[in-house]
MIMAR-779065 format. One record per residue: x, y, z of N, C-alpha, C, O in turn; residue in three letters. Coordinates in steps of 0.05 Angstrom, whole numbers, plus 5000, padded with zeros to 4 digits. Example, Ala and Ser with C-alpha at 12.3 -4.5 7.8 and 13.67 -1.06 7.14 Angstrom:
! MIMAR-779065
526448865156524649105156526449345156528549345169ALA;525749555142527349795143525850015157526850235161SER;
! end
This chain:
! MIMAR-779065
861843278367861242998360863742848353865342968338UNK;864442618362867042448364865342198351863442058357UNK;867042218332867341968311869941778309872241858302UNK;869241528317869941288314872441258292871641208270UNK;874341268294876041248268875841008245876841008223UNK;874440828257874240648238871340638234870540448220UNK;869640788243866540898228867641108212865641228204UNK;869841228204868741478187868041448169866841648161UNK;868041158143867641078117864141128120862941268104UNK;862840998143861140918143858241228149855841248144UNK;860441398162859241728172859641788140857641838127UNK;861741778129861341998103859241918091857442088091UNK;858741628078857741508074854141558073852541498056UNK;853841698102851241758109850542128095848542238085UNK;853442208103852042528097855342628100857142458102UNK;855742838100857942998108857543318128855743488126UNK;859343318140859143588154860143758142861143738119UNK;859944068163861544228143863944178153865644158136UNK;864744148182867644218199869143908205868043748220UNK;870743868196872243628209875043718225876343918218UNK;875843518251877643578262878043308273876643158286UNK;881643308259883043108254884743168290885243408298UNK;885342968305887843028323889042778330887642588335UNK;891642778329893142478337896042548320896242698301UNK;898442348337901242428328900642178302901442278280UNK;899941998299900741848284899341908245896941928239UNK;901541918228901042028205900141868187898642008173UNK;900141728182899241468168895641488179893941468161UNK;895041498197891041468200890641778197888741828182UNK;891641988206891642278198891642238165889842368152UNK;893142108153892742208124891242018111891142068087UNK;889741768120887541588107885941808113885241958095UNK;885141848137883141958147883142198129881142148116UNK;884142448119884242688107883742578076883042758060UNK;884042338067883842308037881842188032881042118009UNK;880542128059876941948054875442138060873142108051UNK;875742338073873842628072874542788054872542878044UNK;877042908040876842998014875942767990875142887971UNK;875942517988874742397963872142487969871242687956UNK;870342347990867942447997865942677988863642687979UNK;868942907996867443137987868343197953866943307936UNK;869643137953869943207915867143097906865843197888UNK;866542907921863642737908861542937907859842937888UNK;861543087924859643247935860143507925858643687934UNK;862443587905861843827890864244037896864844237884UNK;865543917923867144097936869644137924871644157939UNK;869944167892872144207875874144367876875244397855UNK;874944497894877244717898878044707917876344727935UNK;880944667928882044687948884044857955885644957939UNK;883844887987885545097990887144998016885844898035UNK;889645008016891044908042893145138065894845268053UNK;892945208098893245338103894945298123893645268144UNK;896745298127898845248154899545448175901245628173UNK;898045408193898945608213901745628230901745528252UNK;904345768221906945808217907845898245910245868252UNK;905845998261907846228279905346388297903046358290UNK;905946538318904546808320904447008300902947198304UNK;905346998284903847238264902647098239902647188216UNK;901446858247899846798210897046928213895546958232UNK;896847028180895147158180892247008189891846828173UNK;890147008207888846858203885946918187884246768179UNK;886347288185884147278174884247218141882547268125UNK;886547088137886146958103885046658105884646568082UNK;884546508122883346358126880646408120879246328102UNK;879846658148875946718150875146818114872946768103UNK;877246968100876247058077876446808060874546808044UNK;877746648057877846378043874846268046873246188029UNK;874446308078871246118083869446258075867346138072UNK;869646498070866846678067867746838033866447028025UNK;869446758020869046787991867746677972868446437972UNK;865846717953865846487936867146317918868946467911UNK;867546107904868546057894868946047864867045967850UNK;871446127852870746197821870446017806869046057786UNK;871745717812872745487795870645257801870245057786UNK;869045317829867745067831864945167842864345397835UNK;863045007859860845107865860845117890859145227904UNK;863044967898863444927941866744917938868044867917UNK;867744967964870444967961871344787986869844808005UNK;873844587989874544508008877044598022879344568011UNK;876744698046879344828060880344708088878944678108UNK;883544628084884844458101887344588114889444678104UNK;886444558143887244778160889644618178888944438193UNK;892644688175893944548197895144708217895844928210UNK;895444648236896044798265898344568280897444438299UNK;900944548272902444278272903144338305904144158318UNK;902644518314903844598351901144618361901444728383UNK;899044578358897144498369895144688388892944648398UNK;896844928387896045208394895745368376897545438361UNK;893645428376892245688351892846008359892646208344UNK;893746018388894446248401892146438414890446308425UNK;891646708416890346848433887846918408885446878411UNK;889247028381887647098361886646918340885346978320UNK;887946608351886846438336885746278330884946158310UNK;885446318369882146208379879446248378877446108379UNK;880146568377877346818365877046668344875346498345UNK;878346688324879046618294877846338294875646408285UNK;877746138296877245878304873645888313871845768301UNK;873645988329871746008340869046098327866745988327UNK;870046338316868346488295867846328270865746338258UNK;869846178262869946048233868245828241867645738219UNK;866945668257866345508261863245448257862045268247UNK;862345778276859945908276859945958252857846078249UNK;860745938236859746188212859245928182857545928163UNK;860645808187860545528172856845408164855545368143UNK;856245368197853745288195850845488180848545428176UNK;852445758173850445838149851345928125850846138113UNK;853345668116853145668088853345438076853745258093UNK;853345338049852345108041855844938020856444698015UNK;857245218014858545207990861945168005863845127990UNK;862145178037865045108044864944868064863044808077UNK;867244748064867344548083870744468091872544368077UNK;870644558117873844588133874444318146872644178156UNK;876844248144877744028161880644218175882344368164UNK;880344148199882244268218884043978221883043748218UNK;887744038227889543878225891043758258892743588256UNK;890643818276891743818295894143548305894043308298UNK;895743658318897343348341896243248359894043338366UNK;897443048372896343008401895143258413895843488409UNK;892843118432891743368441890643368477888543258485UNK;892143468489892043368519888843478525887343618511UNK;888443308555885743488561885143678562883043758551UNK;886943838576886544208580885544278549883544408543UNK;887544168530887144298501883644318495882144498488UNK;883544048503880843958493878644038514876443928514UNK;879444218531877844408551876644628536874444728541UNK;878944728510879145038512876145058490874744908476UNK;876345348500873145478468873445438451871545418436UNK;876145418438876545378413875545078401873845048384UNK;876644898412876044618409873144518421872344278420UNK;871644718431869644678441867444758409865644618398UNK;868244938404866745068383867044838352865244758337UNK;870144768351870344488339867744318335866444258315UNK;867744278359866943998364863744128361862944038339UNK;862444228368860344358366858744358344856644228342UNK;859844528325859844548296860244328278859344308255UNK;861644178290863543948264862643688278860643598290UNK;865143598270865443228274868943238282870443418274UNK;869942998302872943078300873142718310871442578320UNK;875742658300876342388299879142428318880642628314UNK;879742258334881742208357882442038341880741898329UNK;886041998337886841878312889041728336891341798331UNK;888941598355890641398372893141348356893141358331UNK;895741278374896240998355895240718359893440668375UNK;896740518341895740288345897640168362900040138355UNK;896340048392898439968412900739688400900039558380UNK;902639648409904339448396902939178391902739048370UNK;902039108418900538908420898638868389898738678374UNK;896839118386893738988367895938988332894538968311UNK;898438998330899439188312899038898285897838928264UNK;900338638294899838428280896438278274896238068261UNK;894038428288891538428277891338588257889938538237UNK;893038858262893039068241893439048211892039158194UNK;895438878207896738828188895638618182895838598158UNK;894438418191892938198175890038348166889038268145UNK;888738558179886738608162887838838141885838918129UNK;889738958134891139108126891538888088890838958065UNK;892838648098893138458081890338348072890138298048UNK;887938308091885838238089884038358060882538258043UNK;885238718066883738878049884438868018882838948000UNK;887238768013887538717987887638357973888838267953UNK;886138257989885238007985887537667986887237447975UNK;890137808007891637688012891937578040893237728054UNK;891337428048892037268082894837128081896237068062UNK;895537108111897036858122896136608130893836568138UNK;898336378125896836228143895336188154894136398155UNK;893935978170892635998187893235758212894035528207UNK;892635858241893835698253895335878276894236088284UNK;897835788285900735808305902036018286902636248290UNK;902135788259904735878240902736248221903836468217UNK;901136208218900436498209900536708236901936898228UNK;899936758261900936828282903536948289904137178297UNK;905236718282907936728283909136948260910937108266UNK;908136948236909437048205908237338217909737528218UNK;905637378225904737688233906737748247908637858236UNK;906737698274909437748297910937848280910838088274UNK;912637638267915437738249914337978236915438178244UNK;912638018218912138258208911938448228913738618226UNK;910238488249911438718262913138778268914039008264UNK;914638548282917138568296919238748275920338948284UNK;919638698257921038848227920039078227921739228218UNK;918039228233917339468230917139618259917439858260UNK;916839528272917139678301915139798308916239958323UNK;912039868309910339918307910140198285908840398291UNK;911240178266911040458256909640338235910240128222UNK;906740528232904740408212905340428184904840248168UNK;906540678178907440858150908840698148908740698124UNK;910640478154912640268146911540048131912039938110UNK;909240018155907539668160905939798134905739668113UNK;905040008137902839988102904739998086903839918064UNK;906840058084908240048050910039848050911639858032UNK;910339598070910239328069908239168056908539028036UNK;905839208069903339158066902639168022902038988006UNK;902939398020902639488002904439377982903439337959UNK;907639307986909339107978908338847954908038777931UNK;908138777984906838517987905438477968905938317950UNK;903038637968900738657943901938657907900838507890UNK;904138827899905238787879906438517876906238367856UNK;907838487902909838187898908237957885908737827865UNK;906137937902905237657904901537627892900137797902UNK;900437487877897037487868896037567904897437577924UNK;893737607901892037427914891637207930891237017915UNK;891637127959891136897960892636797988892836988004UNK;893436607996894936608016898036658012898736647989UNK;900236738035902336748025903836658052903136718075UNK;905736538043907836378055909436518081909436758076UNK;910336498097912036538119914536618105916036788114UNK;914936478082918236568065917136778044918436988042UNK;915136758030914537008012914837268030915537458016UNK;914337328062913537558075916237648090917037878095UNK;917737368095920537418107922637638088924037828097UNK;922237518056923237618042922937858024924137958006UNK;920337918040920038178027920738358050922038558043UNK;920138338080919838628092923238448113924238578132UNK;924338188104927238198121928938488130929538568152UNK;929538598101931738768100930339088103931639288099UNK;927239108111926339358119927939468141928139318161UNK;929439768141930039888162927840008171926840148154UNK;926640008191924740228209924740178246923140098263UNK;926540248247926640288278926340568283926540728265UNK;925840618301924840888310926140978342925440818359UNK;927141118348928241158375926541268397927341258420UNK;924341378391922841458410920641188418919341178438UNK;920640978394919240648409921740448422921640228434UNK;923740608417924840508431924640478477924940308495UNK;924140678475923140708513920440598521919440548543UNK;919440568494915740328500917640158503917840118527UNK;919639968488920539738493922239638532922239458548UNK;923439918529923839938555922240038584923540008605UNK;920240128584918740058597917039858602915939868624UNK;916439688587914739488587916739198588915738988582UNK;919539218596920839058612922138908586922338678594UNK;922538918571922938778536924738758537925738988533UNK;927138558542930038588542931038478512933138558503UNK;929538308498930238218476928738448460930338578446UNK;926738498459926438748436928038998443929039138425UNK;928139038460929839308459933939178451935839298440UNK;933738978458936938888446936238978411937539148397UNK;933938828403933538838372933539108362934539198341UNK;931839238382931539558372935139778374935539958358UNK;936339718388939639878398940839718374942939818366UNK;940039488361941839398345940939538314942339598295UNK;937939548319937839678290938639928281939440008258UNK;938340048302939040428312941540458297941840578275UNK;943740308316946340188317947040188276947940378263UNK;946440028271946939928236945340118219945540088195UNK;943340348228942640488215943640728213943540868193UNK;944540778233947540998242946141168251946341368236UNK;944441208269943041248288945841418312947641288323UNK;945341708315946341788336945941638372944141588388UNK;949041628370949441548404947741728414945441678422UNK;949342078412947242168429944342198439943242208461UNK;943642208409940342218418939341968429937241978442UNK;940141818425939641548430939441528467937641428480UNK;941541628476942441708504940741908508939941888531UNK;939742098497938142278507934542208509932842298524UNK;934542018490931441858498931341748515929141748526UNK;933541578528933841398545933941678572932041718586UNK;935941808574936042008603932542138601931042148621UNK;932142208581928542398587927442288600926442388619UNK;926941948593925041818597925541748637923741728654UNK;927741718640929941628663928041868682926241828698UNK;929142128672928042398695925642398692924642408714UNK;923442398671920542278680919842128695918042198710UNK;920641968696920941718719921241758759920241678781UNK;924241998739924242158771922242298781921442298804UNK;921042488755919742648773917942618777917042778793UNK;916342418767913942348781913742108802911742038815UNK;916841958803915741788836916542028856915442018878UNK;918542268852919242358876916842518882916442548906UNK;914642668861912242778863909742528883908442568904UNK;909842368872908342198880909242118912907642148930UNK;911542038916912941948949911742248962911642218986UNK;910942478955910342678966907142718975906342888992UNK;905342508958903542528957901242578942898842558948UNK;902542648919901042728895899942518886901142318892UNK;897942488870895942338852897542258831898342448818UNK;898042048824899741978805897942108775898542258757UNK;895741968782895142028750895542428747896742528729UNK;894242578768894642868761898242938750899143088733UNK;899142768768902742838765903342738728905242838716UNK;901942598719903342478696901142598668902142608646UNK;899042648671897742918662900143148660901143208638UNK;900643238679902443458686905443388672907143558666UNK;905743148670909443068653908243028622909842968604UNK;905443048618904543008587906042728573907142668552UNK;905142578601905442148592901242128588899242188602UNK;901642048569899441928560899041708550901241648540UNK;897341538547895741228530898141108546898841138569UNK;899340968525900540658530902840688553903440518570UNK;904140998550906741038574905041078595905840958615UNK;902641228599901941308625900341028635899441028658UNK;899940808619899240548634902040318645901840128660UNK;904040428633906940288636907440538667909140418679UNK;907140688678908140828686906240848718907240888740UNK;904340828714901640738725903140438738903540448763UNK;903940228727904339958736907840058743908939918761UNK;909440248734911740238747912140378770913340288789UNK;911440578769912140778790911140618817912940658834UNK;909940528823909940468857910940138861910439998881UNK;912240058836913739838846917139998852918639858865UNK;918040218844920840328839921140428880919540508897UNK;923140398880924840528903925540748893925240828870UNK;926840878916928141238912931241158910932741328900UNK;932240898918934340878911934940848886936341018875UNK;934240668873932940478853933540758829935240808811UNK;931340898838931041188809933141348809933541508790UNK;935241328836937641528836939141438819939941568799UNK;939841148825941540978807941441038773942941078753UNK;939141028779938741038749939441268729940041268705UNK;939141498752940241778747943041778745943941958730UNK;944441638755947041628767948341458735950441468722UNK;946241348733947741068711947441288681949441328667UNK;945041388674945241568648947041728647948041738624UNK;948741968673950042148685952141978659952042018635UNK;953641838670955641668665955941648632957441738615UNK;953141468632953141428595952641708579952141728555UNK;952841858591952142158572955942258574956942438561UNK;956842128586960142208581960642118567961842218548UNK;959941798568961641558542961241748519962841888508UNK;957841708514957841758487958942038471958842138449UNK;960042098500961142488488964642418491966342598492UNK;965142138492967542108483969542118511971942108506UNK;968742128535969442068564969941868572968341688566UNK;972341808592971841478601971141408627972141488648UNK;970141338625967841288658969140948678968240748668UNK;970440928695970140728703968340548711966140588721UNK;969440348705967640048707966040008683965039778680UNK;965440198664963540198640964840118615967140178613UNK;963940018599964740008573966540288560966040488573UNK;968240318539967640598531967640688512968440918506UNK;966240418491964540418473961740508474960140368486UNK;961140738461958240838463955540638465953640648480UNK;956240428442953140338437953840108463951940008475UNK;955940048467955339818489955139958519953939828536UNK;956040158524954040338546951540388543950040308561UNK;950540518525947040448514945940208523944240208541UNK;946540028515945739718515945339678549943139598557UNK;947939758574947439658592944939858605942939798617UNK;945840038599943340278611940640118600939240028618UNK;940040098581937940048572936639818583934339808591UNK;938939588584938939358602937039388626934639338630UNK;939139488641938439538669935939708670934439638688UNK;935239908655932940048657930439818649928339848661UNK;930439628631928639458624927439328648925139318656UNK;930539188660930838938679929339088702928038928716UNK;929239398713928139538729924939568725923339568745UNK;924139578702921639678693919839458695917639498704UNK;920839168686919638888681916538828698916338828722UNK;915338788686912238648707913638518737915838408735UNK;913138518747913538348775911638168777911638018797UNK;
! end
């Protein structure tokens, strides 16, 4: 059973399960989500907790199954929170999984929440996650696309009894608030949250919000290639400049930009072959917002077009290793900038 992430207030609310299973990269709704089913269950008696990280091929797992099937000394139900941060439980940990799941539904006194990452389809093929879902409840924890990110944050503000404007000009002050945070939520809530100490209740100004989240650093280098795929030449200038002043490695910076570059390759040269785009990009593990940017780019791109582009990172992976490349800058961040450029100016809607 797949629950709504913004019904779960309303599911606990009704009853509780025994099994929950959390999956999604983004940490900020992973950890609302994990502290509204443990409040929940504290309500419900589930006074003892136990937390379990699955480390490696050799964690023990049967200290888990004895966790679930002990009683408890300190309380009358116990709550146990299971993370699996690689998203593979392995050969014996699927048995393990599987069995724990079954075994749940005949007793009254435990209640498991499983931790997972992103979780591709195949994952969500296997017995293990089958038996999940079976037994429990599991919440698909998205992120929030860039686009809805300034609705986000006005009901975000909404919830502690503060608005913007209203109008163009409240519109505009959201924008800016995102735009300052870069879609990273764990930022935007402890802006959000800011805010709330700064100022009562009530409406607040375009300059009260400038001045609180102006000087927030949160750029992130991996939203940086959403900006560049989706053709953004002024946000991705904004984003290389924040990187830039935050002292943000050239290299990696160059190395988000080349990954994203040979993705690119290998699924138009897969595709010019014949392949199903969507199976090919399944297969490069592009999902949500890149595999709809990628979906609208790949069959506008030439084969010349993607060499170049190969050709042009080739180059900027010398600068930034301290090489001088003709015709290029041979300043690192201003080779970044043109690559990035040009990869935008390539990607852009038509």
């Amino acid at each position: 059973m797949q629950i709504p992430a913004q019904d779960l207030s309303k599911h606990l609310a009704r009853g509780l399960r025994p099994l929950y299973t959390l999956h999604g990269d983004e940490p900020l709704q992973q950890m609302e989500a994990l502290e509204a089913i443990r409040t929940a269950a504290l309500t419900q008696g589930f006074g003892e907790r136990q937390s379990f990280t699955v480390s490696g091929q050799h964690f023990d797992w049967s200290s888990v199954q004895a966790a679930a099937s002990a009683m408890s000394l300190f309380a009358d139900r116990q709550f146990i929170e299971l993370r699996i941060p690689s998203g593979k439980p392995g050969k014996e940990g699927s048995v393990a999984l599987q069995e724990l799941a079954a075994s749940l539904a005949d007793q009254d006194g435990v209640m498991v929440v499983v931790l997972l990452p992103r979780l591709d389809r195949a994952t969500k093929s296997t017995a293990w996650f089958a038996a999940l879902d079976a037994h429990g409840a599991h919440l698909q924890l998205d992120p929030i696309e860039r686009h809805a990110l300034p609705a986000w944050i006005a009901h975000r503000l909404a919830a502690q009894g503060q608005r913007v404007e209203p109008g163009v000009a409240g519109e505009r002050c959201l924008q800016f608030f995102a735009d300052r945070v870069e879609g990273n939520l764990l930022a935007a809530h402890q802006e959000v949250v800011k805010l709330g100490l700064l100022y009562p209740q009530g409406e607040l100004s375009h300059a009260q919000i400038e001045q609180a989240v102006l000087n927030v650093a949160r750029y992130d280098v991996f939203k940086l290639t959403e900006a560049v795929l989706a053709g953004q030449v002024d946000r991705t200038q904004r984003m290389l400049d924040g990187l830039r002043a935050e002292g943000e490695a050239e290299v990696l910076v160059h190395h988000t930009l080349a990954e994203e570059i040979r993705c690119l390759w290998r699924v138009h040269r897969a595709v010019l072959a014949g392949r199903d785009v969507r199976a090919v990009l399944q297969q490069e593990r592009v999902w949500g917002p890149r595999e709809k940017q990628y979906i609208r780019i790949v069959p506008q791109l030439k084969r010349q077009t993607v060499e170049h582009l190969l050709q042009w990172a080739h180059r900027v992976d010398g600068i930034v290793k301290g090489l001088r490349v003709d015709d290029w800058p041979r300043d690192g961040w201003l080779a970044l900038h043109r690559l990035a450029f040009r990869m935008a100016h390539i990607c852009r809607p038509r």
